[in-house]
Backbone as JSON Lines, residues from 0, in Angstrom:
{"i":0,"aa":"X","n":[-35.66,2.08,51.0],"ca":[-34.52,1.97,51.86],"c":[-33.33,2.64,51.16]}
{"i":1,"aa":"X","n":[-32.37,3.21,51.95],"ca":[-31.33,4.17,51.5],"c":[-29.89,3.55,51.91]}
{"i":2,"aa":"X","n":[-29.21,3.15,50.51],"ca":[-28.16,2.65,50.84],"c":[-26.76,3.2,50.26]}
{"i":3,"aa":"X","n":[-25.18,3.29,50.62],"ca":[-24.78,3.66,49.68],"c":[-23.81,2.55,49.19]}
{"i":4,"aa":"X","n":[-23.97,2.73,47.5],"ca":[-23.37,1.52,47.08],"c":[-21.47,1.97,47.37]}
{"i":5,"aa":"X","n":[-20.91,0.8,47.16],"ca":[-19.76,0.22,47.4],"c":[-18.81,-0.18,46.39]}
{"i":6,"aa":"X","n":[-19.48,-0.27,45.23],"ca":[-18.86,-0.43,43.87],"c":[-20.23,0.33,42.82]}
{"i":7,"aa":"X","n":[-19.47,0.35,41.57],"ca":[-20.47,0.22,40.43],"c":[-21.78,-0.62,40.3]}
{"i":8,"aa":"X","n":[-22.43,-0.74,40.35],"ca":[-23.2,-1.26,39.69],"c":[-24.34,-0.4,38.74]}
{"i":9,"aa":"X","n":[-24.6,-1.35,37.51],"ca":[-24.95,-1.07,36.46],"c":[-26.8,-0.78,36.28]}
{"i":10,"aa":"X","n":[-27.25,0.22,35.9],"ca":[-28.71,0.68,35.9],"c":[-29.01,1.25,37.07]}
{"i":11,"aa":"X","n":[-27.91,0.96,38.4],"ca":[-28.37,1.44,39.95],"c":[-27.82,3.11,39.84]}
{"i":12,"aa":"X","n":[-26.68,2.73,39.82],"ca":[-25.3,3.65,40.3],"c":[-24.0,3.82,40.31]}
{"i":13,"aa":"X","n":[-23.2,4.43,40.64],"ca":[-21.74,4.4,40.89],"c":[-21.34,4.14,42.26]}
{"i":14,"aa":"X","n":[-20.53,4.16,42.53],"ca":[-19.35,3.97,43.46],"c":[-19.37,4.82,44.08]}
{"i":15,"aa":"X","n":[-19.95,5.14,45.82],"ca":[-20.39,6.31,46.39],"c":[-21.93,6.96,46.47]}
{"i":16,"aa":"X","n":[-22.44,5.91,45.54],"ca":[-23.53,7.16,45.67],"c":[-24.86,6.74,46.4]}
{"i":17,"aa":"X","n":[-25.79,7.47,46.82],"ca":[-26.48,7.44,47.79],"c":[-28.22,6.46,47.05]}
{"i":18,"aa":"X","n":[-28.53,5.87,46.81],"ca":[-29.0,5.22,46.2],"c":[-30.57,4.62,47.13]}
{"i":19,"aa":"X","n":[-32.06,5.31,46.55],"ca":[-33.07,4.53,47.29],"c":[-33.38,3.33,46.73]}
{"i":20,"aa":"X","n":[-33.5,1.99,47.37],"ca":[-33.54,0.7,46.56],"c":[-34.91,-0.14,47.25]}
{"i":21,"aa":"X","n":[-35.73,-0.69,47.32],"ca":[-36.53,-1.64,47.87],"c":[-36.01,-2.8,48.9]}
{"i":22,"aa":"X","n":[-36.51,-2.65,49.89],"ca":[-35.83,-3.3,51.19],"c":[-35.49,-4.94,50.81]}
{"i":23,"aa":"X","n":[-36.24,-5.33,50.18],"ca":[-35.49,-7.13,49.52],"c":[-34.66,-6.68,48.71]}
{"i":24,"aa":"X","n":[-34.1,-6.1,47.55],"ca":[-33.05,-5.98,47.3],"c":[-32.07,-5.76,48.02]}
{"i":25,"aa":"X","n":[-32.28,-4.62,48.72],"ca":[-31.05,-4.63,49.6],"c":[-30.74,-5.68,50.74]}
{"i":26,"aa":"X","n":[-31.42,-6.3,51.14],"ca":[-31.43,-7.03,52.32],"c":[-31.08,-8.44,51.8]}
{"i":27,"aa":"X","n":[-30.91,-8.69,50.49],"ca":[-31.42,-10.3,49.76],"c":[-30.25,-9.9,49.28]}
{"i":28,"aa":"X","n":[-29.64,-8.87,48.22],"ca":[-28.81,-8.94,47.33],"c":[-27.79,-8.07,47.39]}
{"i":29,"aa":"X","n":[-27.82,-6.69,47.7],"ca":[-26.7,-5.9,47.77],"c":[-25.82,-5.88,48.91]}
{"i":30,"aa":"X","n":[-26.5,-5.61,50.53],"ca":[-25.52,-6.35,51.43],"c":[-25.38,-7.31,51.77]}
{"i":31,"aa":"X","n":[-25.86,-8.49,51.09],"ca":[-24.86,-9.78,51.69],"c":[-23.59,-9.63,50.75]}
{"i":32,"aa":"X","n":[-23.83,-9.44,49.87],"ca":[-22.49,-9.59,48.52],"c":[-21.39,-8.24,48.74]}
{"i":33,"aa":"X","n":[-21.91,-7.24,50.03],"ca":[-21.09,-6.26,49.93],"c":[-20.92,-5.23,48.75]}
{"i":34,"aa":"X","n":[-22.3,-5.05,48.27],"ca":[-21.98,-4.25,47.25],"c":[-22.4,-2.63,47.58]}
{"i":35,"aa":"X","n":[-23.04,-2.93,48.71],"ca":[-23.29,-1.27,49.54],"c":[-23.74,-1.44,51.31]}
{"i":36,"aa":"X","n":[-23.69,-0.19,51.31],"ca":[-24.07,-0.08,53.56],"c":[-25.24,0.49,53.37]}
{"i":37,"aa":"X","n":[-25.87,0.25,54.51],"ca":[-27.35,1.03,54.92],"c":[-26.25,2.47,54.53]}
{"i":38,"aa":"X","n":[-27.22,3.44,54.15],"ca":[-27.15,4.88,54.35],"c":[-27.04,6.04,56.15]}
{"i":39,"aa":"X","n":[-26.16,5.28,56.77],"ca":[-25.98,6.17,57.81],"c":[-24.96,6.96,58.1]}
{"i":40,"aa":"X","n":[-25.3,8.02,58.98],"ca":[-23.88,9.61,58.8],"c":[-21.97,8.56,58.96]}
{"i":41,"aa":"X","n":[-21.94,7.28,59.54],"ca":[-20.91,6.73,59.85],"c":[-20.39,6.2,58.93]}
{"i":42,"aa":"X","n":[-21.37,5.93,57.78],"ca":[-21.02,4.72,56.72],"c":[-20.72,5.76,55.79]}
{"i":43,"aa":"X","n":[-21.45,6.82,55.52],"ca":[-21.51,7.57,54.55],"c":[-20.18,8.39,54.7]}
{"i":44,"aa":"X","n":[-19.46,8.21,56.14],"ca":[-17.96,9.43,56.27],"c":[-17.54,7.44,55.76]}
{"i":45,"aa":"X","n":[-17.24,6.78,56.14],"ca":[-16.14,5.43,56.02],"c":[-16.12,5.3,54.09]}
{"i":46,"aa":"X","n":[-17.32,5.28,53.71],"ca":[-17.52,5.3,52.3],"c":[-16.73,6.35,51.34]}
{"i":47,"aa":"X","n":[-17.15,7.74,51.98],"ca":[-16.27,8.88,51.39],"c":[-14.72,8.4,51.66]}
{"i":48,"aa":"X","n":[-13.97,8.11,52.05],"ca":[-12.82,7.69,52.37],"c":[-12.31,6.18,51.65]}
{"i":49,"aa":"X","n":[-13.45,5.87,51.45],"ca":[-12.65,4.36,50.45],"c":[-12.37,4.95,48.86]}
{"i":50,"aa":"X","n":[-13.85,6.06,48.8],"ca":[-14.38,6.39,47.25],"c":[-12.72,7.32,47.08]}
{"i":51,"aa":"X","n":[-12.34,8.34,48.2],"ca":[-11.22,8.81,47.76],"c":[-9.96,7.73,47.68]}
{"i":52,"aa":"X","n":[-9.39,7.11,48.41],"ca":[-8.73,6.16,47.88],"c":[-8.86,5.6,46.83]}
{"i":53,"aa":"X","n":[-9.97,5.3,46.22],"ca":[-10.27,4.29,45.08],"c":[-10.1,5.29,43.73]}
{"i":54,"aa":"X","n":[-10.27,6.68,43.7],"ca":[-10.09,7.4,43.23],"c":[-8.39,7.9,42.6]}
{"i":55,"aa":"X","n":[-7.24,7.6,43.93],"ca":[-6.24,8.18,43.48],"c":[-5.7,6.45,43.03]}
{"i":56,"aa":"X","n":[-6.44,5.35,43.59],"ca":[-5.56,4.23,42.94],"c":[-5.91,4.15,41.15]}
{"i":57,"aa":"X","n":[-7.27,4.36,40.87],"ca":[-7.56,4.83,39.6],"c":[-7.07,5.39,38.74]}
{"i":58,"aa":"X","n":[-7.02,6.63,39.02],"ca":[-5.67,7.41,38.41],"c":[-4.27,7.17,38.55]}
{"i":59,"aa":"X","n":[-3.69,6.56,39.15],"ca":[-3.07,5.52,39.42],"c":[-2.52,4.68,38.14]}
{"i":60,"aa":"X","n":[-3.68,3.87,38.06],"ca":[-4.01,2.79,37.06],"c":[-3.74,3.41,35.65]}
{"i":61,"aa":"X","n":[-5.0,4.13,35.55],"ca":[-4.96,4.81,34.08],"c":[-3.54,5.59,33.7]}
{"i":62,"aa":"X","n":[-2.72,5.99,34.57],"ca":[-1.6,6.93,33.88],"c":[-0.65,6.02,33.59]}
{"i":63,"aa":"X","n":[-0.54,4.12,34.17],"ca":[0.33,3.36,33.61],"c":[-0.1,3.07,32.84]}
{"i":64,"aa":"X","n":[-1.75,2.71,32.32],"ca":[-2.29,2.47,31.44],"c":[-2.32,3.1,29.63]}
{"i":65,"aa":"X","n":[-2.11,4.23,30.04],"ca":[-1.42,4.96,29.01],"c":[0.03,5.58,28.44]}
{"i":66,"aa":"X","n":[0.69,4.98,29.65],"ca":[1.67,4.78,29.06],"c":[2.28,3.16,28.54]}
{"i":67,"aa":"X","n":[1.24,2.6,29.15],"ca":[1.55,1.12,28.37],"c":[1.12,1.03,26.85]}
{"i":68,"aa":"X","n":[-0.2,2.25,26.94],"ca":[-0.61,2.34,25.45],"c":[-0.04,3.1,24.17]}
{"i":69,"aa":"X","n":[1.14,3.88,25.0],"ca":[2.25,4.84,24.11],"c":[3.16,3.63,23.79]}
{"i":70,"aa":"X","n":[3.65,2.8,24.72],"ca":[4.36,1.74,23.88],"c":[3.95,1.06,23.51]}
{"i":71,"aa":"X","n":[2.77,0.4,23.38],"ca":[1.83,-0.9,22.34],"c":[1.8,0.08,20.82]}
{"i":72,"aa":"X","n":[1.36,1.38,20.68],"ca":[0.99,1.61,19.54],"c":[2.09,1.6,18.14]}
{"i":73,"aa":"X","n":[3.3,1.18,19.13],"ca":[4.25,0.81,17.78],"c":[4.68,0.01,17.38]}
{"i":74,"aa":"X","n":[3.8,-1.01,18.31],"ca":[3.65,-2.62,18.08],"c":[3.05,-3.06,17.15]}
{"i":75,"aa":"X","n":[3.73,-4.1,16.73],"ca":[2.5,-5.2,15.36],"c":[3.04,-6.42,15.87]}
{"i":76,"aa":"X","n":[1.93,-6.94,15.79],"ca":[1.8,-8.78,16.33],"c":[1.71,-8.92,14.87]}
{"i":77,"aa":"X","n":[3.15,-10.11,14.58],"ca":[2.3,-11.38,13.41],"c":[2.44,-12.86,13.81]}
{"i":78,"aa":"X","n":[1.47,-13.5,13.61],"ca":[1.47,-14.64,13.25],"c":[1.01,-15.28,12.69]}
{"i":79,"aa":"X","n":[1.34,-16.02,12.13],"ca":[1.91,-17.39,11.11],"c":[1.05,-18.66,11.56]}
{"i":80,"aa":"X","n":[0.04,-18.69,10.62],"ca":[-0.69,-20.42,11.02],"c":[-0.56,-20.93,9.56]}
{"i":81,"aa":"X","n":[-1.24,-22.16,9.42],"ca":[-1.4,-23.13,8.5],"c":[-2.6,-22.52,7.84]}
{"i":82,"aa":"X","n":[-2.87,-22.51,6.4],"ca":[-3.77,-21.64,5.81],"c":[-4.46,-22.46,4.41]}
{"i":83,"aa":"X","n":[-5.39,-22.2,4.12],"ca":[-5.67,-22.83,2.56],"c":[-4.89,-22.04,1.59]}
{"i":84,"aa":"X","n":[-6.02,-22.45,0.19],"ca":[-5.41,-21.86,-1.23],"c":[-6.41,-20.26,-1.03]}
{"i":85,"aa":"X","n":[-7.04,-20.29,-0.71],"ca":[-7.53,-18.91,-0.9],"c":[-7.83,-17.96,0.44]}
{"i":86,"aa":"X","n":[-6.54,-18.49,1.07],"ca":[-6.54,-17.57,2.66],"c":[-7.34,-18.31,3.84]}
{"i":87,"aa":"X","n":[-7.82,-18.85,3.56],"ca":[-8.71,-19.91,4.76],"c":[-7.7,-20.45,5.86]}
{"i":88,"aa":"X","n":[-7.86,-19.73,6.99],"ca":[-6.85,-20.34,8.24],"c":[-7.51,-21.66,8.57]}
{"i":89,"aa":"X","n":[-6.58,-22.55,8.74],"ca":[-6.97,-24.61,9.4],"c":[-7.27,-23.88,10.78]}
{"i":90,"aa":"X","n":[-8.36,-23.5,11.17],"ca":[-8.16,-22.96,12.26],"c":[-8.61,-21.7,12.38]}
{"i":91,"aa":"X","n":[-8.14,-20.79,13.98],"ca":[-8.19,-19.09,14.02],"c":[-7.62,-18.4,14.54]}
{"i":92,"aa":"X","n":[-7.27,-17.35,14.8],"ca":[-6.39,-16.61,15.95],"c":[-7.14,-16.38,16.73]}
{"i":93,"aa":"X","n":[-7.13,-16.33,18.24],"ca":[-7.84,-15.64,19.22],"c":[-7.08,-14.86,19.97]}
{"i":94,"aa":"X","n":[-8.05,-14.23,20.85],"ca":[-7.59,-13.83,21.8],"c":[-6.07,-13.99,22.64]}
{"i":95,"aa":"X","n":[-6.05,-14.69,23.04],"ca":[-5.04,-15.73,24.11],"c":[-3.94,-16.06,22.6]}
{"i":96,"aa":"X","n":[-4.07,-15.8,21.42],"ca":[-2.69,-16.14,20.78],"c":[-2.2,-14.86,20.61]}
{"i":97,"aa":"X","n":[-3.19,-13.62,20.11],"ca":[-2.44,-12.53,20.34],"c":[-1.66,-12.26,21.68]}
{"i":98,"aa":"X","n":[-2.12,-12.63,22.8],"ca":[-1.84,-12.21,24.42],"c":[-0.37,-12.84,23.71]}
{"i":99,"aa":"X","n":[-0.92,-13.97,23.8],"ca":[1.0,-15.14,23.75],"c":[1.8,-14.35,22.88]}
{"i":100,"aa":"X","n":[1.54,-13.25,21.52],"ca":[2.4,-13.1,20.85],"c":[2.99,-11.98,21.02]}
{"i":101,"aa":"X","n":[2.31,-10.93,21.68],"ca":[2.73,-9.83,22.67],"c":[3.7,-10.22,23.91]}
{"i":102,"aa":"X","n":[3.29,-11.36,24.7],"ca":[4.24,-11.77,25.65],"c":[5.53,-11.86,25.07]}
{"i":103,"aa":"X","n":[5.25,-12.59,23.98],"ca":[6.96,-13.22,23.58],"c":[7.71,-11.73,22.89]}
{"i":104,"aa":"X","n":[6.9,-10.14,22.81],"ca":[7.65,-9.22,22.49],"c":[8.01,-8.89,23.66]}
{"i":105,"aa":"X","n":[7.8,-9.02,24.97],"ca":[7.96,-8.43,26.08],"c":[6.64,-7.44,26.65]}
{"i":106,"aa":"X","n":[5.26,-7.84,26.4],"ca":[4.14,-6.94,26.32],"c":[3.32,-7.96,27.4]}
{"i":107,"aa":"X","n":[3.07,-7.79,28.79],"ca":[2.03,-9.56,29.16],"c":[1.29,-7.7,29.23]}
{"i":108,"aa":"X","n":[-0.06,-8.7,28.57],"ca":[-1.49,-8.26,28.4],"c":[-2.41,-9.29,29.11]}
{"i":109,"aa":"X","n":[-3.2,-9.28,30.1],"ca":[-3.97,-10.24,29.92],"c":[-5.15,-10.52,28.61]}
{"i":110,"aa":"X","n":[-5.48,-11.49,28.74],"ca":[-6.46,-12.24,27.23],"c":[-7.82,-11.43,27.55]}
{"i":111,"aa":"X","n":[-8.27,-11.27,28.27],"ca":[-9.75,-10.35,28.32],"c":[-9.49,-9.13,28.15]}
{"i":112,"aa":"X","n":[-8.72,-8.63,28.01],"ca":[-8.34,-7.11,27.69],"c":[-8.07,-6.92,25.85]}
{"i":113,"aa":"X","n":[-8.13,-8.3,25.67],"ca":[-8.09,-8.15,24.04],"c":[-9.44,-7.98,23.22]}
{"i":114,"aa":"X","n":[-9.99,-6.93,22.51],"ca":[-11.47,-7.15,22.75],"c":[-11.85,-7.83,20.7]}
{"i":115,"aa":"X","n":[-11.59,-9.15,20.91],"ca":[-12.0,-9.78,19.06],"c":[-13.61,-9.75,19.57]}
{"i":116,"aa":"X","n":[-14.26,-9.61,18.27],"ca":[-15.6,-9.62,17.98],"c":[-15.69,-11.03,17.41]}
{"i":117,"aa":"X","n":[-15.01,-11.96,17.01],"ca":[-14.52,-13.03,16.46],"c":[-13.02,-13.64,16.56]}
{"i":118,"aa":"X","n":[-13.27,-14.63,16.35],"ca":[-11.79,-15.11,16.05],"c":[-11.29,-14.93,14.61]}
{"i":119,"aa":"X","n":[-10.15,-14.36,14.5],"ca":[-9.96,-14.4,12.83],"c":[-9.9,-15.37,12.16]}
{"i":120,"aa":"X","n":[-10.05,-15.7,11.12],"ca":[-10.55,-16.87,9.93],"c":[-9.76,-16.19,9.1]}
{"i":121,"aa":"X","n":[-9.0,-15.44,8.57],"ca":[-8.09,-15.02,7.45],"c":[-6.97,-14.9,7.27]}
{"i":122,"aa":"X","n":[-6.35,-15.0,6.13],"ca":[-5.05,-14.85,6.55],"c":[-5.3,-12.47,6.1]}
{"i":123,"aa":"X","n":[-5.14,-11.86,6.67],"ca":[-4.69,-10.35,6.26],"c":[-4.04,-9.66,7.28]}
{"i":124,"aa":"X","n":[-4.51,-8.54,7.34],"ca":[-3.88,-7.48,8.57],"c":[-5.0,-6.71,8.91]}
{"i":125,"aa":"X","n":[-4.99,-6.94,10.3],"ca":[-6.36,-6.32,11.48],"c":[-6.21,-5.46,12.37]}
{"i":126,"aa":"X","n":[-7.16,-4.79,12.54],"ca":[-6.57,-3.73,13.81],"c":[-7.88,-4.5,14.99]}
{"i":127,"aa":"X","n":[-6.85,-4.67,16.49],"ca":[-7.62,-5.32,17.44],"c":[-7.11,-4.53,18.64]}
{"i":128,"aa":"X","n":[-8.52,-4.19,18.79],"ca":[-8.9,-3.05,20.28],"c":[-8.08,-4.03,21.19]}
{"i":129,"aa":"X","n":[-7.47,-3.37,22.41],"ca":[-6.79,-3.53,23.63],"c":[-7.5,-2.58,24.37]}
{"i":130,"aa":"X","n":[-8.1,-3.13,25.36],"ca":[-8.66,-2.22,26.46],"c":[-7.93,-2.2,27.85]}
{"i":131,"aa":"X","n":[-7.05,-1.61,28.35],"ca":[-5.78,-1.57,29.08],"c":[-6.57,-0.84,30.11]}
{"i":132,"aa":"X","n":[-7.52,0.24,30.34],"ca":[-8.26,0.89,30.94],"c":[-9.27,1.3,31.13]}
{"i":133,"aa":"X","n":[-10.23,1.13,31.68],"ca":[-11.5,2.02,31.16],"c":[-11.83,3.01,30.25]}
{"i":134,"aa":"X","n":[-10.49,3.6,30.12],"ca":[-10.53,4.89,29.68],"c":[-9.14,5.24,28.36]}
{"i":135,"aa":"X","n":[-8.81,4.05,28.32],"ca":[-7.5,3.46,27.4],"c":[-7.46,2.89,26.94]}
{"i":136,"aa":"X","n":[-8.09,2.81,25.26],"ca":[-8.23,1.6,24.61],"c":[-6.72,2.09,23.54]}
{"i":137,"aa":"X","n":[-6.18,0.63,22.88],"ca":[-5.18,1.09,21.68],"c":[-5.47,-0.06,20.97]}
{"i":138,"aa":"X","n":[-5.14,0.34,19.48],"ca":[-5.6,-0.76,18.5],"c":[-3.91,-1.43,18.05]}
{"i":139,"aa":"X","n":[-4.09,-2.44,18.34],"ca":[-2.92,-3.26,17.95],"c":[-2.85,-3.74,16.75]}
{"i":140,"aa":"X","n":[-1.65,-3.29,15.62],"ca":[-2.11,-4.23,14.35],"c":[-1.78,-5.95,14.36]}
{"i":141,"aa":"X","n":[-2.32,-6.62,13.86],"ca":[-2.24,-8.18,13.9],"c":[-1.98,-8.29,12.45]}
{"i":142,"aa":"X","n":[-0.68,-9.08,11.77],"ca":[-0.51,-9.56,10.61],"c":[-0.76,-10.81,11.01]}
{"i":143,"aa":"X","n":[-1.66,-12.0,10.33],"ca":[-1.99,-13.23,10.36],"c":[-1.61,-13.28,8.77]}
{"i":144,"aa":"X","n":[-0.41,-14.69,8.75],"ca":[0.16,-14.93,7.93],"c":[0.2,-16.53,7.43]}
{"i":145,"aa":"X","n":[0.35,-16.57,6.1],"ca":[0.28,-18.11,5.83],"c":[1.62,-19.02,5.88]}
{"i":146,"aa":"X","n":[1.26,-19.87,6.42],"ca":[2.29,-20.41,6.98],"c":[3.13,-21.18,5.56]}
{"i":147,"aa":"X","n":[3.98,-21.23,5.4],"ca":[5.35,-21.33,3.72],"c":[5.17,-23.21,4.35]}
{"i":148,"aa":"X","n":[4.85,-23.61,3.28],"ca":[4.26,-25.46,2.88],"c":[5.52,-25.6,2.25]}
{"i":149,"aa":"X","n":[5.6,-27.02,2.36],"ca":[7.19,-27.21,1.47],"c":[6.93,-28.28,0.6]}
């Protein structure tokens, strides 16, 4: 059966494209969820017309996206937690504290766009991917610092 998908999907296809799939998949899983149309001359002109729209909102996207990433790259996040004697954070930084510490420069990032492989456990200085675009990643430096005991 010949359908064309409606978004991305992953191992199938892209967005637009004309795709032969097995009639229970498509019938069970891709159009109920709207993820593509049967393949006919009507769907295939309505489709071309979303794919171009979706196209200039894209580009769109990505050219604020990089310019959000011309002003992050002269950014440094620090913060300051409670720490041991030999750098051991009571604790870690994540995700969602960098987001918070960018907010409070004037930067809202959402927290899934921050990409940690971990939470940090140290006190040093890190470089942490920001994925702002598909096509726009910038590395933010993070100083994690020990917090001054009295």
């Amino acid at each position: 059966m010949e359908v064309i998908l409606r978004d991305d999907i992953e191992n199938l296809g892209n967005r637009g494209d004309v795709v032969k799939v097995a009639p229970g998949y498509a019938r069970n899983y891709l159009l109920p969820k709207k993820l593509a149309v049967l393949a006919t001359e009507s769907n295939k002109k309505i489709v071309e017309q979303e794919r171009q729209a979706h196209l200039r909102r894209d580009a769109k996207l990505q050219s604020e996206a990089s310019d959000l990433g011309r002003m992050l790259s002269g950014v440094t996040v620090t913060i300051t937690q409670k720490a041991g004697e030999e750098g051991q954070l009571f604790g870690s930084v994540t995700a969602k504290d960098i987001a918070d510490a960018l907010e409070r420069q004037g930067y809202t990032i959402e927290r899934k766009k921050i990409h940690l492989d971990a939470p940090i456990k140290h006190v040093g200085e890190f470089k942490v991917p920001v994925r702002l675009h598909r096509e726009v990643t910038v590395e933010v430096p993070v100083n994690v610092l020990a917090e001054a005991t009295e």
